[in-house]
N, C-alpha and C positions, 0 to 999 in steps of 0.2 A: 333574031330570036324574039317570040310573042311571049311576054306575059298573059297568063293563062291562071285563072281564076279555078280550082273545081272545087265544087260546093255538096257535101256530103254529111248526113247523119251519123255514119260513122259504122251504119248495118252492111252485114252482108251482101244484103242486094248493092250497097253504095259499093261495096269493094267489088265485085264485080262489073257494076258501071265505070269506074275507074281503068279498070285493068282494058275494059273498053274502047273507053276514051284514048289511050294513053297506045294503044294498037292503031289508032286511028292517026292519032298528031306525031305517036313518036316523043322519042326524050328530051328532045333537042330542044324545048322550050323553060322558061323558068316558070316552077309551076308554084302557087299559092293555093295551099289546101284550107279550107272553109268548114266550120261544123257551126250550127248554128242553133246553144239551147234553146229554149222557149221558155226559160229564166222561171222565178220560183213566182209562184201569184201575191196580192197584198192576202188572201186570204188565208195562205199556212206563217204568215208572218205576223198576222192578226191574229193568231190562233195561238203564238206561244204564248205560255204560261208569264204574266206581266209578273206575278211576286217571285221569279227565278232572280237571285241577287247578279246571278252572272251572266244572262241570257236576257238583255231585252229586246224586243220584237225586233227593232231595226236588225241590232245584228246577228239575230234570228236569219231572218231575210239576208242581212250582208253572205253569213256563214252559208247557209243555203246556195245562195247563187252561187260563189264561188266553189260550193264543191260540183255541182252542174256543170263549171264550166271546166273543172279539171279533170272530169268524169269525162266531157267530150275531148280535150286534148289527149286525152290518155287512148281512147278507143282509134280515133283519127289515127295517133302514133303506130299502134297495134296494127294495124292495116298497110300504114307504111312501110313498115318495118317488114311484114307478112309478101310485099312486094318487091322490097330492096330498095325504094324511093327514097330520096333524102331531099325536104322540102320543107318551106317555110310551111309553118302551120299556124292556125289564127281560129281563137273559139272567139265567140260574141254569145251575147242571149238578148231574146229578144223576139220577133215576127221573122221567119226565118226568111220570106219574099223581099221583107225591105231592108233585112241587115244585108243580103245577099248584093242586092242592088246598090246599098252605099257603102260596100265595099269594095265594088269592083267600079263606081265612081272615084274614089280616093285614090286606089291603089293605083290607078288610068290603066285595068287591066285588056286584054287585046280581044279576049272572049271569057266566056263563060261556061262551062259545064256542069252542068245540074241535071240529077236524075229525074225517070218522069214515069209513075207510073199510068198505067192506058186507062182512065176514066172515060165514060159515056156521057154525051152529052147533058145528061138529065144531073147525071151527079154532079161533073163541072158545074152546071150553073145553081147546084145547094150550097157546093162548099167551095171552099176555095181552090186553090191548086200553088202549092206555092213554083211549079217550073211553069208555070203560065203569068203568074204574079212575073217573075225573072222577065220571062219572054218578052210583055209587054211593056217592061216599063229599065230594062236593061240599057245602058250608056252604049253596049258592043253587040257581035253578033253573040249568039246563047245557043251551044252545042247541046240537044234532047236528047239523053242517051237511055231509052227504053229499059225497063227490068227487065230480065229473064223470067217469062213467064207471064206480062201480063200483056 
């Protein structure tokens, strides 16, 4: 049995990637599902109101990220459950390429699946891509499971 990493924002398109994936490998693996916020900036944490007696900035920021991140467990879940899957689930925040990557380091998982949606070479090289970020810098092999539609 492969530990099996899939790495999903938690949209529609990810649950159709999923349902994908999961046609392709089968059940028969133990799967660790991945959502990965992109966590609250210092600038809406710099932003609270500092004479709030019960709100200061930090945990402005603290309160923040953690509803982000239970925002993504909860959506993740919703998708599981919308499948029948019952799987570990694991939110981080953070650059979604490198919590991807040092999760599926730690975890010592067998692959990876990560969606991808079809960019042109010209936009690849503006912006990043975070299933290219995976790709290249991934511990295992990295399953590209295309959207529908692009």
């Amino acid at each position: 049995m492969s530990r099996v990493l899939v790495a999903t924002a938690g949209t529609e398109f990810d649950r159709q990637a999923i349902e994908e994936a999961l046609v392709l490998l089968g059940s028969h693996h133990e799967y660790l599902f991945l959502t990965v916020e992109h966590g609250v900036t210092a600038a809406l944490a710099d932003g609270a109101d500092p004479s709030d007696p019960v709100l200061v900035p930090e945990e402005a920021f603290e309160d923040a990220e953690l509803g982000a991140r239970e925002e993504g467990r909860r959506s993740l879940q919703a998708i599981l459950d919308r499948l029948g899957l019952r799987a570990e689930i694991r939110v981080e925040t953070g650059d979604p390429g490198e919590q991807i990557v040092a999760v599926a380091e730690t975890e010592k998982v067998d692959l990876i699946v990560v969606g991808s949606h079809h960019k042109g070479t010209l936009r690849r090289l503006l912006g990043r891509s975070v299933s290219d970020d995976v790709a290249h810098h991934a511990p295992c092999p990295v399953l590209l499971v295309r959207y529908p539609g692009t």
